[in-house]
N, C-alpha and C positions, 0 to 999 in steps of 0.2 A: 686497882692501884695505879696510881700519876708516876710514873718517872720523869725525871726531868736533868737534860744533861744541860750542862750550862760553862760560861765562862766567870761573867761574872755582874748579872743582872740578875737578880730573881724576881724581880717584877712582869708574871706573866700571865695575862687574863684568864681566867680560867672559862670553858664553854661547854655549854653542856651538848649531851647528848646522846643517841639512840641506846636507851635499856635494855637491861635483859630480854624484854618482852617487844622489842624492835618489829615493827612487821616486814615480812620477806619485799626485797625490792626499798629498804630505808637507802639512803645515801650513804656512803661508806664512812669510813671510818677515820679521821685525818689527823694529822700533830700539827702542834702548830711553832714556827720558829719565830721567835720573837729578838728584832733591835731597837734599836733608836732609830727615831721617827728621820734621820737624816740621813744617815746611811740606808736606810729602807726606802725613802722616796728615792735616793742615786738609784738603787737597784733596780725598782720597780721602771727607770726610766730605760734602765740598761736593758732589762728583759724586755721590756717593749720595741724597742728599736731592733733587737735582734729576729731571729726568722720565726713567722707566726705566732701564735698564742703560748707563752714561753710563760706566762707568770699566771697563775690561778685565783682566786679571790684573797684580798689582805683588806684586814682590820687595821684601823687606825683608832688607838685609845691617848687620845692626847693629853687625858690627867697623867698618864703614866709616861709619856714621851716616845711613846711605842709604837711598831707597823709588827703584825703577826699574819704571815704568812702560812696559807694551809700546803699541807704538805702530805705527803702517803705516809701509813700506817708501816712503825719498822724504821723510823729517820731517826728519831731518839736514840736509838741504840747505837748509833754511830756515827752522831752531829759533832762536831768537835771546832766550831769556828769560836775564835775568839771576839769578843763581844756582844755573842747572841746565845740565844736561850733555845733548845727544842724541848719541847713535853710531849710524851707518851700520853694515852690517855687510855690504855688499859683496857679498849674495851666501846670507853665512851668518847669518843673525839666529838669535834663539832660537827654539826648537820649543818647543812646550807638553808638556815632559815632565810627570809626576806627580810626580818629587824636582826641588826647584830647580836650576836649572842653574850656579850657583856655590856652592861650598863657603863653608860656615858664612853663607848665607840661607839663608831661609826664603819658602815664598810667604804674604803676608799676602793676596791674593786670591787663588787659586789657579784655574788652568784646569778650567772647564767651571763654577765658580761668577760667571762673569765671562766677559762678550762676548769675541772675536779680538786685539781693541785698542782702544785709548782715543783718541779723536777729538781728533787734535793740536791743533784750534782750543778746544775746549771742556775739554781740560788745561789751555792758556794761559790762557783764562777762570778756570779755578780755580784755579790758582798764582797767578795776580795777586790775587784775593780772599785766597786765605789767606795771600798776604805781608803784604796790610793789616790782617789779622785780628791776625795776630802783631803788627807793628809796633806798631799799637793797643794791645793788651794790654800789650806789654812800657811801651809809655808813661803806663799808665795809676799812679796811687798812685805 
């Protein structure tokens, strides 16, 4: 079963991943939190700039306008930012394949350039900054 807590986007890639029949030692298990492609790149810049490997591998699905960050198993049950999406994946999250796991993305970080997952607390930290970032700018002139 997919749970998915959300604001108010439901456009969010779905990816597959390790089966019932997984063998011992598969890559764990991950959610993935889904924004728009603008506030997800502020963010990604944000966690980079901050102290070492802060951001973990994200998807960028550009038909959708979207950056989907992986995140640890357990973030769905208690994501609650406005504007973004987490999903639950019950079970099957994404594996860290080498081709992204949804057709027509891309990985703009890609695995093994980029920690397991991105620390649900320290994503919220940075999507709240570069929602101010934005909002800021767009207010400015």
């Amino acid at each position: 079963m997919v749970t998915t807590s959300r604001s108010d986007d439901s456009r969010t890639p779905a990816a597959p991943g390790p089966g019932p029949g997984a063998p011992p030692g598969a890559e764990a298990v991950r959610e993935l939190v889904t924004v728009p492609t603008r506030q997800g790149l502020e963010a990604v810049d944000i966690l980079r700039r901050g102290a070492g490997d802060a951001v973990g591998p994200v998807l960028h699905d550009g038909g959708c306008g979207l950056l989907g960050f992986l995140v640890p198993p357990g973030t769905a049950a208690v994501w609650d930012v406005p504007g973004s999406t987490c999903t639950a994946t019950g079970g099957r999250g994404p594996r860290l394949p080498s081709e992204p796991p949804v057709e027509g993305s891309d990985w703009l970080l890609p695995p093994g350039d980029a920690d397991l997952a991105t620390d649900p607390a320290v994503l919220r930290a940075a999507l709240g900054e570069a929602a101010r970032l934005i909002e800021a700018a767009d207010n400015c002139g």
